[in-house]
N, CA, C and O atoms as CSV, one atom per row, in Angstrom:
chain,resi,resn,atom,element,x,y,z
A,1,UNK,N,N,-2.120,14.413,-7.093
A,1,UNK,CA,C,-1.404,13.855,-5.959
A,1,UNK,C,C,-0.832,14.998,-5.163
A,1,UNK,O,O,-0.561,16.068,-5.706
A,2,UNK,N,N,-0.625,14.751,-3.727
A,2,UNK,CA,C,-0.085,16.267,-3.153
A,2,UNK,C,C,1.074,15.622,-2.467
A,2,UNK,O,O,1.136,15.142,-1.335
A,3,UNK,N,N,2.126,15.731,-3.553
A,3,UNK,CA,C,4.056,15.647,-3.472
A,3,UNK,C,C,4.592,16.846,-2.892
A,3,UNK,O,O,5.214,17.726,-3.488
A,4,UNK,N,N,4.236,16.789,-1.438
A,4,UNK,CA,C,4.941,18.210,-0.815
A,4,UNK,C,C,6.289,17.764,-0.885
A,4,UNK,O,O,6.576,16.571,-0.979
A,5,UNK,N,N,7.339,18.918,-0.833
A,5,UNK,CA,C,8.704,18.440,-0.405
A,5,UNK,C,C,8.484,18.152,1.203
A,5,UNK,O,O,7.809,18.761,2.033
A,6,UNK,N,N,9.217,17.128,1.301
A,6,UNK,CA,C,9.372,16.593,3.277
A,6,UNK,C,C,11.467,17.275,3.091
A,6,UNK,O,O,12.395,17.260,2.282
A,7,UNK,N,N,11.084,17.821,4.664
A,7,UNK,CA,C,12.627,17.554,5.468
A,7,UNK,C,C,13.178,16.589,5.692
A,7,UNK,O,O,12.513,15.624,5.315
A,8,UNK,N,N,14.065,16.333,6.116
A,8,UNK,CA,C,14.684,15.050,6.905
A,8,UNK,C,C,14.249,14.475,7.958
A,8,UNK,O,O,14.585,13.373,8.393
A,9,UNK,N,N,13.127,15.569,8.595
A,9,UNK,CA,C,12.570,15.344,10.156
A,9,UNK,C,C,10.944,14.388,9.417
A,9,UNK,O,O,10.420,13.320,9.733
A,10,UNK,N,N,10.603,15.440,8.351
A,10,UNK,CA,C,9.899,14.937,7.858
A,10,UNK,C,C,9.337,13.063,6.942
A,10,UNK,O,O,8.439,12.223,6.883
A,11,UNK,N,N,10.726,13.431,6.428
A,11,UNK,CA,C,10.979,12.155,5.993
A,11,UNK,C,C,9.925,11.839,4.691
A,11,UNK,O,O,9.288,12.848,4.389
A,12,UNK,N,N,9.623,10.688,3.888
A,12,UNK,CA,C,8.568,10.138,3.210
A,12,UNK,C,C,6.810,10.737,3.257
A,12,UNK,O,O,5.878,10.689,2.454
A,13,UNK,N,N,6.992,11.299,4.666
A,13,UNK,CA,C,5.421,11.447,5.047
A,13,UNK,C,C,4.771,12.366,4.331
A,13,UNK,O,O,3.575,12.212,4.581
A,14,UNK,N,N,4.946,13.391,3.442
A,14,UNK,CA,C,4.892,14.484,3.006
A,14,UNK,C,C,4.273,13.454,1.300
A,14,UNK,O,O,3.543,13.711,0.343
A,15,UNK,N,N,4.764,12.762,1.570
A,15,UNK,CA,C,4.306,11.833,-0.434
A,15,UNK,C,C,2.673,10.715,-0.375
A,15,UNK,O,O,2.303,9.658,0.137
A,16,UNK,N,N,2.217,11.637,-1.124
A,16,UNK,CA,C,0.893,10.347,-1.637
A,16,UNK,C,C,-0.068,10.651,-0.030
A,16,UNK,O,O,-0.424,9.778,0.762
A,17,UNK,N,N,-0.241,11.745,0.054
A,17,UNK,CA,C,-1.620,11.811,1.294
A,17,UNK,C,C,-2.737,11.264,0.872
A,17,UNK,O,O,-3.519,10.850,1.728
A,18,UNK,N,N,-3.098,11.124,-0.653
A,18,UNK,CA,C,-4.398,10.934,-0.761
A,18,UNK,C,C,-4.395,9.553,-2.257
A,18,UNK,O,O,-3.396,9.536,-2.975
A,19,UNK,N,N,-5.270,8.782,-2.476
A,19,UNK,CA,C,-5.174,7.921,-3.712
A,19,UNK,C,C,-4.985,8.792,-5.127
A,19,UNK,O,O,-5.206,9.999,-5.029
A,20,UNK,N,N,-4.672,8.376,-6.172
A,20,UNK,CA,C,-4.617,9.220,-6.964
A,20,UNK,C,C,-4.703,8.367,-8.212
A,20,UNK,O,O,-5.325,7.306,-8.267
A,21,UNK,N,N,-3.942,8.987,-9.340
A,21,UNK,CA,C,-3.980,8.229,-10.790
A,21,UNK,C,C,-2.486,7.221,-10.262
A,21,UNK,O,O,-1.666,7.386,-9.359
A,22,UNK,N,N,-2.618,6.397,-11.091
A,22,UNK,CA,C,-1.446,5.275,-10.844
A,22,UNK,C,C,-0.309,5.427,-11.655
A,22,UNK,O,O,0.263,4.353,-11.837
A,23,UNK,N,N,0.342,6.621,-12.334
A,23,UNK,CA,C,0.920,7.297,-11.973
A,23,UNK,C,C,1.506,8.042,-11.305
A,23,UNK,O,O,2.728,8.170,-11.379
A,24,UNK,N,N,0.646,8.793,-10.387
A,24,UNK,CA,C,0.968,8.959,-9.260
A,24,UNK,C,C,1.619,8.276,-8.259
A,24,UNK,O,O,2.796,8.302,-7.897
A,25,UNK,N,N,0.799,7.749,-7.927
A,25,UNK,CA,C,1.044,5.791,-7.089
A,25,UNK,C,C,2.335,5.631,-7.396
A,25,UNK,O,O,3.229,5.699,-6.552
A,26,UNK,N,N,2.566,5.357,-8.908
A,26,UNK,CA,C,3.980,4.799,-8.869
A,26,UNK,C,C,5.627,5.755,-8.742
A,26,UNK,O,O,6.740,5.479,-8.294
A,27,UNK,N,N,4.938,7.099,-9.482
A,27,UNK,CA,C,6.179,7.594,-9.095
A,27,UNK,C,C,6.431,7.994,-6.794
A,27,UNK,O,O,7.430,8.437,-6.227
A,28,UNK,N,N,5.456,7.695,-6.352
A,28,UNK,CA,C,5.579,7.628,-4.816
A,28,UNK,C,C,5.814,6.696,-4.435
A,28,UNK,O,O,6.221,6.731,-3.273
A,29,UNK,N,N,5.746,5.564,-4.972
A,29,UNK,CA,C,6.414,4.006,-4.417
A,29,UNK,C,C,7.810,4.165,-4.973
A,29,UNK,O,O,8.778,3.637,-4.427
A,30,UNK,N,N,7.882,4.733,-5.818
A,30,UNK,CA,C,9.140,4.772,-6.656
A,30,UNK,C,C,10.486,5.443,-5.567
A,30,UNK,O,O,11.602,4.937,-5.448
A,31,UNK,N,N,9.982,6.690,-4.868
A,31,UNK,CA,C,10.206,7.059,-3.639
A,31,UNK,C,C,10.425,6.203,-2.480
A,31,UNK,O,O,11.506,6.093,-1.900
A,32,UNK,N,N,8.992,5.405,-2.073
A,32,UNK,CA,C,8.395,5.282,-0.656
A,32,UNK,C,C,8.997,3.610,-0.781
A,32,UNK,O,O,9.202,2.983,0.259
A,33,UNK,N,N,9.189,3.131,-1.805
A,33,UNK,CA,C,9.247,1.428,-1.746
A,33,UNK,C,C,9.619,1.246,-3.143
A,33,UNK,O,O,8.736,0.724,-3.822
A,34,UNK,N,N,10.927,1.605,-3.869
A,34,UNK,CA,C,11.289,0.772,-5.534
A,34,UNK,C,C,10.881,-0.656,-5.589
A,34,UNK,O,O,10.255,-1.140,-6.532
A,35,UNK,N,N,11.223,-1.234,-4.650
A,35,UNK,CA,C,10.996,-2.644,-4.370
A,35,UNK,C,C,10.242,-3.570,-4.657
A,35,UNK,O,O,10.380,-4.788,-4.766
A,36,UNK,N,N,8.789,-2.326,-4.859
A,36,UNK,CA,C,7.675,-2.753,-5.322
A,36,UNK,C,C,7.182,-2.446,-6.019
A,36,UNK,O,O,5.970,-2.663,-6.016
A,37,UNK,N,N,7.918,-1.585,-7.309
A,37,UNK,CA,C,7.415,-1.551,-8.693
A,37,UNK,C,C,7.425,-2.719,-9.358
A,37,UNK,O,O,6.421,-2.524,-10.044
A,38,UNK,N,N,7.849,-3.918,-9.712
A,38,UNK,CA,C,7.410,-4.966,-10.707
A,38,UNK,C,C,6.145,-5.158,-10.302
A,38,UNK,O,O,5.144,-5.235,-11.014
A,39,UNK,N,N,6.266,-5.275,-8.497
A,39,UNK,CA,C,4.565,-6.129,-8.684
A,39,UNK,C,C,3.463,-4.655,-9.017
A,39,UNK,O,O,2.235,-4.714,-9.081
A,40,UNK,N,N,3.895,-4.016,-9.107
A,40,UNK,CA,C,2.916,-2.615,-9.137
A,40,UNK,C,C,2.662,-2.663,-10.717
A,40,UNK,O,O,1.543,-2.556,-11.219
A,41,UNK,N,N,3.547,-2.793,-11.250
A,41,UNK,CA,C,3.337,-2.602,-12.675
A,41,UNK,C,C,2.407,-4.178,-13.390
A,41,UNK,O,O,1.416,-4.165,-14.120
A,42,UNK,N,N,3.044,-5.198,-12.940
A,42,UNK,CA,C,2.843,-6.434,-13.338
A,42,UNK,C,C,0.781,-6.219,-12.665
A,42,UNK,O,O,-0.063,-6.371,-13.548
A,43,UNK,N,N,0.422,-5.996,-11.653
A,43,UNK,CA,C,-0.695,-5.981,-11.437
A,43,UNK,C,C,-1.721,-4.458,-12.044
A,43,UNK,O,O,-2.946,-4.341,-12.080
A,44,UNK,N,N,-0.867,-3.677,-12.368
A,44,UNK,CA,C,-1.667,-2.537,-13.329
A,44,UNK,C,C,-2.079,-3.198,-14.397
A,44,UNK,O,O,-3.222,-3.196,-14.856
A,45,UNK,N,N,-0.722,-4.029,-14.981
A,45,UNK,CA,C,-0.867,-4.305,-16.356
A,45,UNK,C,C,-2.510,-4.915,-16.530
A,45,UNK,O,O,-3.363,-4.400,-17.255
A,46,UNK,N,N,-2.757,-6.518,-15.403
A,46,UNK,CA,C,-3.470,-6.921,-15.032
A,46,UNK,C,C,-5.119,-6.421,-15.217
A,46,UNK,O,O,-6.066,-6.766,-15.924
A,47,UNK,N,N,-4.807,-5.160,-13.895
A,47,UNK,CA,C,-6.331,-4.556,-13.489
A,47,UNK,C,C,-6.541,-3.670,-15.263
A,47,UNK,O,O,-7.627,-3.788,-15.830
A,48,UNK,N,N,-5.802,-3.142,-15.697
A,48,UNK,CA,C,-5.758,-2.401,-17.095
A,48,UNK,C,C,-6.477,-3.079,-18.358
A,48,UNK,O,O,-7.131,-2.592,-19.280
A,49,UNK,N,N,-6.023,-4.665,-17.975
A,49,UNK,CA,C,-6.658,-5.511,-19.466
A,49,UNK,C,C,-7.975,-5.777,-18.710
A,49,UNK,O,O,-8.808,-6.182,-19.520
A,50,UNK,N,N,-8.508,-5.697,-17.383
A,50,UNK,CA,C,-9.659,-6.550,-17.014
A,50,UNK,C,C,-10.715,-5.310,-17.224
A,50,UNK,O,O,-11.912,-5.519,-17.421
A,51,UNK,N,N,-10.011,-3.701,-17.147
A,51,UNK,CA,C,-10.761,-2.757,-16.996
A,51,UNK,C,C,-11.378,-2.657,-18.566
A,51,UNK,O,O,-12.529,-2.274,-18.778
A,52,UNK,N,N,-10.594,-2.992,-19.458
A,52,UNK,CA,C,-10.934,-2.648,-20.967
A,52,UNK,C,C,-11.580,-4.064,-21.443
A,52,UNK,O,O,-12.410,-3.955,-22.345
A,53,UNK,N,N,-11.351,-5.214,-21.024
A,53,UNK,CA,C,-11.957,-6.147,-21.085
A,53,UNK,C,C,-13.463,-6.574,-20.752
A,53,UNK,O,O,-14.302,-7.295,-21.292
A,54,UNK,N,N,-13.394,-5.709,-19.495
A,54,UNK,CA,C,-14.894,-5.639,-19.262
A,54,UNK,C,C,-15.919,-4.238,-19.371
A,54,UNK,O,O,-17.105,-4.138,-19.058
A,55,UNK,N,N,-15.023,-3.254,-19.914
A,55,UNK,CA,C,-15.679,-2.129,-20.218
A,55,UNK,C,C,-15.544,-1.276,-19.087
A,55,UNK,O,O,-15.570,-0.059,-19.272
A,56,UNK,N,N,-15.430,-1.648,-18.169
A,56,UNK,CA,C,-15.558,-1.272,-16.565
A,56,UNK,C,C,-14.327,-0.751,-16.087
A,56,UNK,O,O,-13.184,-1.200,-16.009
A,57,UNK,N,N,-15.018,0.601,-15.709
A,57,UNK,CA,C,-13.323,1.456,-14.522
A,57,UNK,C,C,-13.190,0.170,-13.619
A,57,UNK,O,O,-12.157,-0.473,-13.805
A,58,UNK,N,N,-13.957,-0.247,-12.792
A,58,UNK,CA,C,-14.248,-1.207,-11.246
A,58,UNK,C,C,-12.818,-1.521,-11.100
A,58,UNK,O,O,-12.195,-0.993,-10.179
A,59,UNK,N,N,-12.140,-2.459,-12.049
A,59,UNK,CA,C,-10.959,-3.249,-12.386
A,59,UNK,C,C,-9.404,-2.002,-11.541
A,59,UNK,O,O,-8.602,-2.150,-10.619
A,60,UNK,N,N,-9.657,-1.090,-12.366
A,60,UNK,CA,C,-8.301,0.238,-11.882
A,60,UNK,C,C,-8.787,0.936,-10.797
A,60,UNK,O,O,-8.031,1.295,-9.894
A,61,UNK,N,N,-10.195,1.208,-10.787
A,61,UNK,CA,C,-10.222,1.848,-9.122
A,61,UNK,C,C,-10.225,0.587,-8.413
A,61,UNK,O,O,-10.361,1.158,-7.332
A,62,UNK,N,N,-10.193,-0.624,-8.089
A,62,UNK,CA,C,-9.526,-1.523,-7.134
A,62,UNK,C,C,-8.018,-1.157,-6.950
A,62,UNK,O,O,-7.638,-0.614,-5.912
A,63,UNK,N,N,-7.354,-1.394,-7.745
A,63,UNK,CA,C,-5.997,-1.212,-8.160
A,63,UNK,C,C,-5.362,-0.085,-7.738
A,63,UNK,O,O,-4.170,-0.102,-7.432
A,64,UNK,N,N,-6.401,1.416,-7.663
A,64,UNK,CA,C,-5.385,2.447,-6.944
A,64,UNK,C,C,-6.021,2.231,-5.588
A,64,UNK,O,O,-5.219,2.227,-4.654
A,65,UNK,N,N,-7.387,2.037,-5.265
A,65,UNK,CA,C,-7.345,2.145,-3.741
A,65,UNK,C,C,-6.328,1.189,-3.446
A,65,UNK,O,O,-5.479,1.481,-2.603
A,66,UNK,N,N,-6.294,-0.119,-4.136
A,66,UNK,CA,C,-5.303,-1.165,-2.755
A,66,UNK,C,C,-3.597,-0.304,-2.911
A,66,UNK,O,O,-2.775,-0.298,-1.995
A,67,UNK,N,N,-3.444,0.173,-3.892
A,67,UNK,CA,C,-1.887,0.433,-3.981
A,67,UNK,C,C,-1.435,2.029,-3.045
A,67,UNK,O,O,-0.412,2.402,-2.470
A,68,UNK,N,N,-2.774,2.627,-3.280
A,68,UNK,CA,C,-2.803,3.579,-2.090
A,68,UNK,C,C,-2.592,3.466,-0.982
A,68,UNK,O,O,-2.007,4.275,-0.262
A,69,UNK,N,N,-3.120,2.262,-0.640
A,69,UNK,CA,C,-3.319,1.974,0.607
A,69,UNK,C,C,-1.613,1.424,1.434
A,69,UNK,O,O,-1.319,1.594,2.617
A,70,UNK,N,N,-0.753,0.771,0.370
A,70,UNK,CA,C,0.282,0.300,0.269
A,70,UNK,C,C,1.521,1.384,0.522
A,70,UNK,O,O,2.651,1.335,1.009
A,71,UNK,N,N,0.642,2.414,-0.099
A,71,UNK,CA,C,1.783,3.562,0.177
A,71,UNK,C,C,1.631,4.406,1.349
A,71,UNK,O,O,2.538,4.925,1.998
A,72,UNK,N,N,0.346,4.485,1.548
A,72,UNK,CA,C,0.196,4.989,2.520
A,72,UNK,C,C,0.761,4.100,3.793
A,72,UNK,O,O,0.886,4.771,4.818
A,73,UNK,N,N,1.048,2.995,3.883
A,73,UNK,CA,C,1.785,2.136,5.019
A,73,UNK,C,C,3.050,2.764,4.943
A,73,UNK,O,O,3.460,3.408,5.909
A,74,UNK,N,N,3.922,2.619,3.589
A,74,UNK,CA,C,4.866,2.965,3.090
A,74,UNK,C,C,5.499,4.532,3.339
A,74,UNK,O,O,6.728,4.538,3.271
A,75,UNK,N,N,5.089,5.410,3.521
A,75,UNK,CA,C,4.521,6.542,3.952
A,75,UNK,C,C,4.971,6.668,5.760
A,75,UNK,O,O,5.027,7.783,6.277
A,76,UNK,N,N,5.207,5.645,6.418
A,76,UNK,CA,C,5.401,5.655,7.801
A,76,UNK,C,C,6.478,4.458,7.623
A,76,UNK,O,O,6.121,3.361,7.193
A,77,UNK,N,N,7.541,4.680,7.908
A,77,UNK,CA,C,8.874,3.808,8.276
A,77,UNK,C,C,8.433,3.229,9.290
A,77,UNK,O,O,7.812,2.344,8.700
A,78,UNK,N,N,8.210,2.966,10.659
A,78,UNK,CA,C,7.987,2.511,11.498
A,78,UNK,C,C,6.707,1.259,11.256
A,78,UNK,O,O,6.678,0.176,11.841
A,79,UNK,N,N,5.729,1.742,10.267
A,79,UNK,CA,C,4.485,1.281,10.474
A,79,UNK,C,C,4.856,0.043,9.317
A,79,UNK,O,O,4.474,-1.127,9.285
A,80,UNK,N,N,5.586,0.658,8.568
A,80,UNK,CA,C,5.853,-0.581,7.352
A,80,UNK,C,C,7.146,-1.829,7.984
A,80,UNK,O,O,7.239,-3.043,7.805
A,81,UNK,N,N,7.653,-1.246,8.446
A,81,UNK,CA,C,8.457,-1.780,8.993
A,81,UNK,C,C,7.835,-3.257,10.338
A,81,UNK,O,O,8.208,-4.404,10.584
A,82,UNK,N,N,6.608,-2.206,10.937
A,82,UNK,CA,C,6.175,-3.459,11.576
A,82,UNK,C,C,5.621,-4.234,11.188
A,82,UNK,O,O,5.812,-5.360,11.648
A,83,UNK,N,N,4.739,-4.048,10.237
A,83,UNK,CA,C,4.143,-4.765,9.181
A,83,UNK,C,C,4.920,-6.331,8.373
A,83,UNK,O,O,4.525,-7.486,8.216
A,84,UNK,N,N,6.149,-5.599,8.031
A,84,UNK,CA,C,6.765,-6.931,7.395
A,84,UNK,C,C,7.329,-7.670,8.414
A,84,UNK,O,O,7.676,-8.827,8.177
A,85,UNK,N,N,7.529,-7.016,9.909
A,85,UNK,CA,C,7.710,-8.187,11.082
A,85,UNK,C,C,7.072,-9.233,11.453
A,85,UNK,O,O,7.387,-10.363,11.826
A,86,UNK,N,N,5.695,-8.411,11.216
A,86,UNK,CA,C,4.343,-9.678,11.494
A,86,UNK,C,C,3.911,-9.934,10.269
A,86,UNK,O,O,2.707,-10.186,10.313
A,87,UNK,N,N,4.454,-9.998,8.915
A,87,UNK,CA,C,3.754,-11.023,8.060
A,87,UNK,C,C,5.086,-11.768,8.375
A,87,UNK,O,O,4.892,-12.984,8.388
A,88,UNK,N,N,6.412,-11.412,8.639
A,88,UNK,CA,C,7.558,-12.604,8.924
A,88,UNK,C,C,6.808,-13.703,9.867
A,88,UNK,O,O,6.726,-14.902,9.601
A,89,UNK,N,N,6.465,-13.286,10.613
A,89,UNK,CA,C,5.835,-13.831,11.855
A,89,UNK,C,C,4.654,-14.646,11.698
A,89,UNK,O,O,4.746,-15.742,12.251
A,90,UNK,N,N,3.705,-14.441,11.171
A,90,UNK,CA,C,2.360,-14.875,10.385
A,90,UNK,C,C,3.195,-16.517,9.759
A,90,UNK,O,O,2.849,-17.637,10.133
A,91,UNK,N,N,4.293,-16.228,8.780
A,91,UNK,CA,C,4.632,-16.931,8.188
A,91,UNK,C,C,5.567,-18.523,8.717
A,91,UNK,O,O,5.982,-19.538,8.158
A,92,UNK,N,N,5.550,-17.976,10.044
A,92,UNK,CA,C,6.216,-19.194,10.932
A,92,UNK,C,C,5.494,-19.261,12.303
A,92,UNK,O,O,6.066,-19.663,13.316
A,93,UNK,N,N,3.887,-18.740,12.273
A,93,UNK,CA,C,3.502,-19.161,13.318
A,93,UNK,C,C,2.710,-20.536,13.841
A,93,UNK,O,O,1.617,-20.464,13.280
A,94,UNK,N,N,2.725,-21.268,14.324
A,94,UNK,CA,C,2.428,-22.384,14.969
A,94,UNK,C,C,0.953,-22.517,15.726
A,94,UNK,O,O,0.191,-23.484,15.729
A,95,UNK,N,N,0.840,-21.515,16.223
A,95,UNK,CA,C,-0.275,-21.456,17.148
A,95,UNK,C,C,-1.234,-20.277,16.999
A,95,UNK,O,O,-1.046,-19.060,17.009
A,96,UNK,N,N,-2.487,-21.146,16.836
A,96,UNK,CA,C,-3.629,-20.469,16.593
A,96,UNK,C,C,-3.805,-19.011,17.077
A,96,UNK,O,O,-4.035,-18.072,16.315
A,97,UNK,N,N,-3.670,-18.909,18.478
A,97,UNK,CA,C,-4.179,-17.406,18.857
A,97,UNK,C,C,-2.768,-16.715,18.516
A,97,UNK,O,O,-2.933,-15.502,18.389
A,98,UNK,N,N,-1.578,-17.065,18.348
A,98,UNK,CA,C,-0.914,-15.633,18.177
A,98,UNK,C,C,-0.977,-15.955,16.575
A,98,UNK,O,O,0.007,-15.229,16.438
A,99,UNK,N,N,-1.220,-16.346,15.368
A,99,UNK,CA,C,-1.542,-16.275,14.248
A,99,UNK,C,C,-3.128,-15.195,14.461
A,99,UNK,O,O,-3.283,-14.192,13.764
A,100,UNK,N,N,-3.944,-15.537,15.290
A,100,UNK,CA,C,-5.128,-14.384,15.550
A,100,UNK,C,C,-4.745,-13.262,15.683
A,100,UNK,O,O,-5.236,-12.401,14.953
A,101,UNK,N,N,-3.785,-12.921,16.618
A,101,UNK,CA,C,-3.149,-11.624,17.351
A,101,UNK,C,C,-2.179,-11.106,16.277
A,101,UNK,O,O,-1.708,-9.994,16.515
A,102,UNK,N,N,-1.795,-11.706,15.138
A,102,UNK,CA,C,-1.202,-11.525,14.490
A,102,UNK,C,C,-1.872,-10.818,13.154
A,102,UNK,O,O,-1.559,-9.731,12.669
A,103,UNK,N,N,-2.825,-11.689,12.725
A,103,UNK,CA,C,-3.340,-10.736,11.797
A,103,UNK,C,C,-4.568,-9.856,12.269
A,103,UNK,O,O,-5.038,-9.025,11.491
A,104,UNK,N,N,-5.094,-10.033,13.545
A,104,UNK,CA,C,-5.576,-8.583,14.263
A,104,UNK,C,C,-4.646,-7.505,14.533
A,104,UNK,O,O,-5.212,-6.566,15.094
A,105,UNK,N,N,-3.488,-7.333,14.337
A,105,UNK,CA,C,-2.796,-5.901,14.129
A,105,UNK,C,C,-2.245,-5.365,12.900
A,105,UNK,O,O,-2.047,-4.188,12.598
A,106,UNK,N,N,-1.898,-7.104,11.824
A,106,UNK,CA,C,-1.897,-6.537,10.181
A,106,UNK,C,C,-3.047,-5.922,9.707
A,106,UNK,O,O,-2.959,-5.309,8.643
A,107,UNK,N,N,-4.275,-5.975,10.381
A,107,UNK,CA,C,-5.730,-5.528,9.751
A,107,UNK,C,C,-5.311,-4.411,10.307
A,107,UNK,O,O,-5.128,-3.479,9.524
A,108,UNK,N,N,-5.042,-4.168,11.751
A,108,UNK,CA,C,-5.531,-2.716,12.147
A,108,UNK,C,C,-4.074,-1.760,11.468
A,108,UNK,O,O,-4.116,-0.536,11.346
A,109,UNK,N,N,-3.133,-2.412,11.172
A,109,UNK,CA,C,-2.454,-1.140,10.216
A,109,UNK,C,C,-3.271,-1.126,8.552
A,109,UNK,O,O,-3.786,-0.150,8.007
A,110,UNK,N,N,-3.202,-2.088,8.192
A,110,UNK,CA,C,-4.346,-2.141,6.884
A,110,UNK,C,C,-5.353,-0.888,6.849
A,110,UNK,O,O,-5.425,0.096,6.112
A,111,UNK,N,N,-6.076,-1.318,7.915
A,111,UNK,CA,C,-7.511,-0.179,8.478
A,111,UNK,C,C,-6.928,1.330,8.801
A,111,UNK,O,O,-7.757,2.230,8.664
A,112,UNK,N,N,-6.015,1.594,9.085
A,112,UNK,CA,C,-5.224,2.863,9.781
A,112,UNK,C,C,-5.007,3.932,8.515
A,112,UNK,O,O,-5.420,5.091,8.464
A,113,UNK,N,N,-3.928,2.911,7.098
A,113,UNK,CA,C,-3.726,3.484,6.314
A,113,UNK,C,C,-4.924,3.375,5.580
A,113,UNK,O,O,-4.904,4.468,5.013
A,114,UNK,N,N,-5.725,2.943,5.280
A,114,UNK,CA,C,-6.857,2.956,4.626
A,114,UNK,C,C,-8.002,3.877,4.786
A,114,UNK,O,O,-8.849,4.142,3.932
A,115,UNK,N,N,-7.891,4.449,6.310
A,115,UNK,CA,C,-9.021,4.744,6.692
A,115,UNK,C,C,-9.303,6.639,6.420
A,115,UNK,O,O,-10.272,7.293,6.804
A,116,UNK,N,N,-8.178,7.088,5.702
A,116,UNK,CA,C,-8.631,8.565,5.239
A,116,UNK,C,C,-9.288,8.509,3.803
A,116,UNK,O,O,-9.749,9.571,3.386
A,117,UNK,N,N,-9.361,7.647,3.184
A,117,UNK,CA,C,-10.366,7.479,1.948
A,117,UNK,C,C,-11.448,6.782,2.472
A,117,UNK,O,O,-11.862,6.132,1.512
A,118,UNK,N,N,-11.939,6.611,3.147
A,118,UNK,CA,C,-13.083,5.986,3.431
A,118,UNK,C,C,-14.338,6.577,3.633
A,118,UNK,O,O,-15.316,5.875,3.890
């Protein structure tokens, strides 16, 4: 994982540039979002029994790309921040096209942080 120290100017951005072991992952959410260690752990636990269950990595590399991807939102205050505006929003919308317009910009931050492992 590349845990540079960040400044204050810097902020979070400096943690988790790239996917890593889920370890990793967690001590940078641990940082970037505490908030979301149960479900981090509760869904390792998960991808962990399905990976040994079926013999298959497939199960944990799902599990760090999506949680990567989580941090990497996490990783930008602004970007996470808009994010939980429009799933607020998603969650009380009424009308078809701004529920469209709505999750056409949760995808394109989805796609944004996602898109340096790709």
């Amino acid at each position: 994982m590349n845990m540079a120290s960040s400044d204050s100017s810097a902020g979070a951005s400096g943690l988790l540039q790239s996917p890593g072991a889920p370890e990793e992952l967690r001590a940078a959410l641990a940082v970037l979002a505490p908030e979301a260690l149960p479900a981090f752990d509760a869904e390792r636990a998960v991808a962990l029994k399905q990976a040994r269950d079926q013999v298959n990595a497939a199960p944990m590399r799902r599990f760090v790309a999506q949680w990567a991807v989580q941090a990497a939102i996490e990783r930008h205050p602004d970007r996470s921040a808009r994010l939980r505006a429009l799933e607020a929003r998603a969650a009380e919308a009424n009308d078809v096209e701004e529920a469209r317009a709505i999750a056409a910009e949760i995808g394109g931050i989805i796609d944004a942080a996602a898109t340096p492992w790709r």
